[in-house]
C-alpha positions, -999 to +999 in steps of 0.1 A: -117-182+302-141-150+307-141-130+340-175-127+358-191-100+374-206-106+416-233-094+427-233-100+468-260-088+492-244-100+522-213-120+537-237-148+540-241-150+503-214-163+493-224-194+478-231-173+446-191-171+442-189-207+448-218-215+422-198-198+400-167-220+408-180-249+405-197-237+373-163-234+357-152-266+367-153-295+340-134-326+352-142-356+352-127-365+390-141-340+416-122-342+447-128-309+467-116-293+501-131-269+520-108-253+539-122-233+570-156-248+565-170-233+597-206-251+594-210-266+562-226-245+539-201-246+507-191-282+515-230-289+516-232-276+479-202-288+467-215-323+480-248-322+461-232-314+429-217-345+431-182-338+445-161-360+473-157-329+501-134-334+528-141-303+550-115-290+572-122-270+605-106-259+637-140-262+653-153-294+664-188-279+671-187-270+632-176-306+616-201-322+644-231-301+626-216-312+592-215-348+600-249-344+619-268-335+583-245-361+562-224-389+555-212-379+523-186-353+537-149-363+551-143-340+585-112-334+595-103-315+628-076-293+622-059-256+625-056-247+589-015-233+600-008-269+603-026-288+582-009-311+560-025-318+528-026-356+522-035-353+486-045-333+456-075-316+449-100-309+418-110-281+435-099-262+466-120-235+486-111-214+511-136-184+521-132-159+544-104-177+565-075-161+555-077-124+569-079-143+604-035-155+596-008-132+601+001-125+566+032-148+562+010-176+572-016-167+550+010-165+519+025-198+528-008-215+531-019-202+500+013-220+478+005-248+499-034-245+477-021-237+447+008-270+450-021-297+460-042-287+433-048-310+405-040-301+364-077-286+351-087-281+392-104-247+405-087-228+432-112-202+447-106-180+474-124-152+491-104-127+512-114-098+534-092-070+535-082-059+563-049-031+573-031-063+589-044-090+559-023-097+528-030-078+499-045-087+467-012-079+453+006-104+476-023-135+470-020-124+429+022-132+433+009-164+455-012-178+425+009-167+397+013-205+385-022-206+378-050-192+354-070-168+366-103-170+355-115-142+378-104-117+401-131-092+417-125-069+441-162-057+462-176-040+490-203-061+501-229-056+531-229-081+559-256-078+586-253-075+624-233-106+640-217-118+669-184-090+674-204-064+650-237-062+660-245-033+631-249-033+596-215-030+579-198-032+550-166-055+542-137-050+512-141-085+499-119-100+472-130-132+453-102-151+433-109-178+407-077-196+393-073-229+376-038-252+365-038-257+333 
C-alpha cells in the first residue's frame, strides 16, 4: 500500500485523515472504535459509511450529544487507561487523545489497539507532540506488528480555543497501519 500526503488547515479538520482511513479500508465486516470520541464527529462519519461505531469517552456530556443525534452509535463511558476492550475491531481510531497519557500509558494503550485489531483492520492514530508525549519513534516500535500504510509527520494550524485563545500551530503526527 501507497503513502499519502495531508493537507490540514486546522485541528478541527481532521476528518480528512480519517476519510483517508476509511478509504483504505476494504473488509467486508466493519466494526470500528473510536477511542476518545469527545463529541462525535469521526464516529458520526464512520457511522454513515456504514460502519458499527462504538464510541468511547470519559465525558458523559460528549456520548450524551452523540446519542442525542443517533441511534446507530454504541457509547460507552469510560477512561481510556482502563478500558477493557471487549472485542476486536475492523478499524480502530484514536485522535488526538494520546498526548493527554503519561507516556507509559500511552505505549501500553497503544499494543492494547494494535492486539484488538482484526486481520485486514485499519489502525489510525493521530498524536500531538508534545516534550512530555511519546515519540513517533516509541508509537513506530508500538505498531511494529502491523503494515504501515502511512506515517506523516505535520505542523498544522489550530485556531483559538478554550486554554489557547490564539492562533497556534501544533506538531501533529498521523499513523495509518493495517494487520495483514
Amino acid at each position: 500500500m501507497g503513502s499519502f500526503f495531508v493537507i490540514l488547515y486546522s485541528m478541527s479538520n481532521e476528518l480528512l485523515f480519517v476519510r483517508k482511513a476509511v478509504e483504505l479500508f476494504h473488509g467486508s465486516s466493519k466494526e470500528a472504535i473510536d477511542l476518545g470520541c469527545g463529541y462525535g464527529r469521526n464516529a458520526l462519519f464512520l457511522a454513515e459509511n456504514g460502519f458499527n461505531v462504538t464510541a468511547v469517552d470519559k465525558y458523559l456530556d460528549c456520548l450524551t450529544e452523540i446519542e442525542n443525534k443517533t441511534d446507530k452509535i454504541t457509547t460507552v463511558h469510560a477512561d481510556l487507561i482502563d478500558y477493557k476492550f471487549t472485542k476486536n475491531y475492523d478499524f480502530i481510531l484514536c485522535t488526538f487523545v494520546l498526548h493527554y497519557f503519561e507516556r507509559n500509558n500511552a505505549r501500553k494503550f497503544i499494543k492494547k489497539m494494535v492486539k484488538h485489531l482484526k486481520k485486514d483492520g485499519i489502525l489510525a492514530i493521530s498524536l500531538i507532540r508534545t516534550p512530555k508525549s511519546l515519540s513517533i519513534d516509541e508509537l513506530m516500535d508500538d505498531v511494529a506488528n502491523l503494515s504501515t500504510v502511512s506515517a506523516v509527520e505535520k505542523i498544522i494550524h489550530d485556531n483559538p480555543h478554550s486554554g489557547a485563545n490564539y492562533p497556534h500551530d501544533h506538531d501533529v503526527f498521523f499513523y495509518i497501519g493495517t494487520r495483514e
